[in-house]
C-alpha positions in Angstrom: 0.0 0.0 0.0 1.7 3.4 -1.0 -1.1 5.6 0.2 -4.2 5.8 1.9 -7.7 8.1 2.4 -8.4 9.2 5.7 -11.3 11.7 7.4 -10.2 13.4 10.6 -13.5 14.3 11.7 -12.7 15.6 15.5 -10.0 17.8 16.9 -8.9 14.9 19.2 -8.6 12.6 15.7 -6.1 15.6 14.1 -4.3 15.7 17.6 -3.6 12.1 17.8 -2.6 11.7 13.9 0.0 14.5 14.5 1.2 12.9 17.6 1.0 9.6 16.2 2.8 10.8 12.8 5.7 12.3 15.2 6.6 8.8 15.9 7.8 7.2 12.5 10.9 8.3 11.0 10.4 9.1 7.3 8.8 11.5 5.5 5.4 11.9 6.0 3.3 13.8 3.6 -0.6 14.3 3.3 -2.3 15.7 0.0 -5.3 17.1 -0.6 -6.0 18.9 -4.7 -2.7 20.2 -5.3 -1.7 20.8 -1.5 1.6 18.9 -0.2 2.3 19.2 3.7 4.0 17.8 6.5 2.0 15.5 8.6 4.2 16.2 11.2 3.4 19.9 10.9 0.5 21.1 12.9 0.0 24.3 11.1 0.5 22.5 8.2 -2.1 19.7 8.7 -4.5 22.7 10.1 -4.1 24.6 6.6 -6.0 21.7 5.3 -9.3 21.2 4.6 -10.2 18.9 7.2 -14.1 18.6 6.0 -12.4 16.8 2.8 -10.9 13.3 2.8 -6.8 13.6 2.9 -4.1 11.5 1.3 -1.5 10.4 3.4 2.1 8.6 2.4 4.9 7.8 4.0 8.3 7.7 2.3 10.4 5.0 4.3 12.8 2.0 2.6 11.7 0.3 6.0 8.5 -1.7 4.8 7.9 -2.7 8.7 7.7 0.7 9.2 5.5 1.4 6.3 3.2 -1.6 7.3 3.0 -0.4 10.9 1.9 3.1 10.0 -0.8 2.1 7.8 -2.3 0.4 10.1 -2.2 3.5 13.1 -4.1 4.9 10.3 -6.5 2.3 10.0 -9.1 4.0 12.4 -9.3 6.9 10.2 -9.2 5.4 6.7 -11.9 5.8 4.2 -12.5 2.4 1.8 -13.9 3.9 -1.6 -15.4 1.9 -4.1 -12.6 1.8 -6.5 -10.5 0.1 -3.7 
């Protein structure tokens, strides 16, 4: 899995995927249109339209990390139809 949808719907959900983000070494970037920020950025992650699903990636040559990451997200992912 490269990437993943998520919906941070509370302020305590944004809170805890910052803190959580801090955690992991590797880049970690979210998207949202043509927007690239930091996860680890709380101004950045607060520029965002948090109303609006978010891309999130991590950029590690550690797949354990990777893996383990993707699933802290897991609470927060959104499963399109596509998928």
């Amino acid at each position: 899995m490269s990437k993943c949808k998520i919906q941070l719907n509370l302020i305590s959900d944004i809170n805890e995927f910052i803190q959580g983000c801090q955690y992991y070494t590797g880049e970690i970037e979210i998207t949202q249109g043509r927007q690239v920020v930091n996860a680890k950025s709380t101004l950045g992650v607060y520029s965002l339209d948090l109303s609006q699903l978010i891309d999130v990636h991590i950029h590690t040559d550690r797949t354990d990390v990777a893996e383990d990451f993707y699933k802290f997200l897991a609470k927060w992912e959104v499963k399109s139809i596509d998928d």
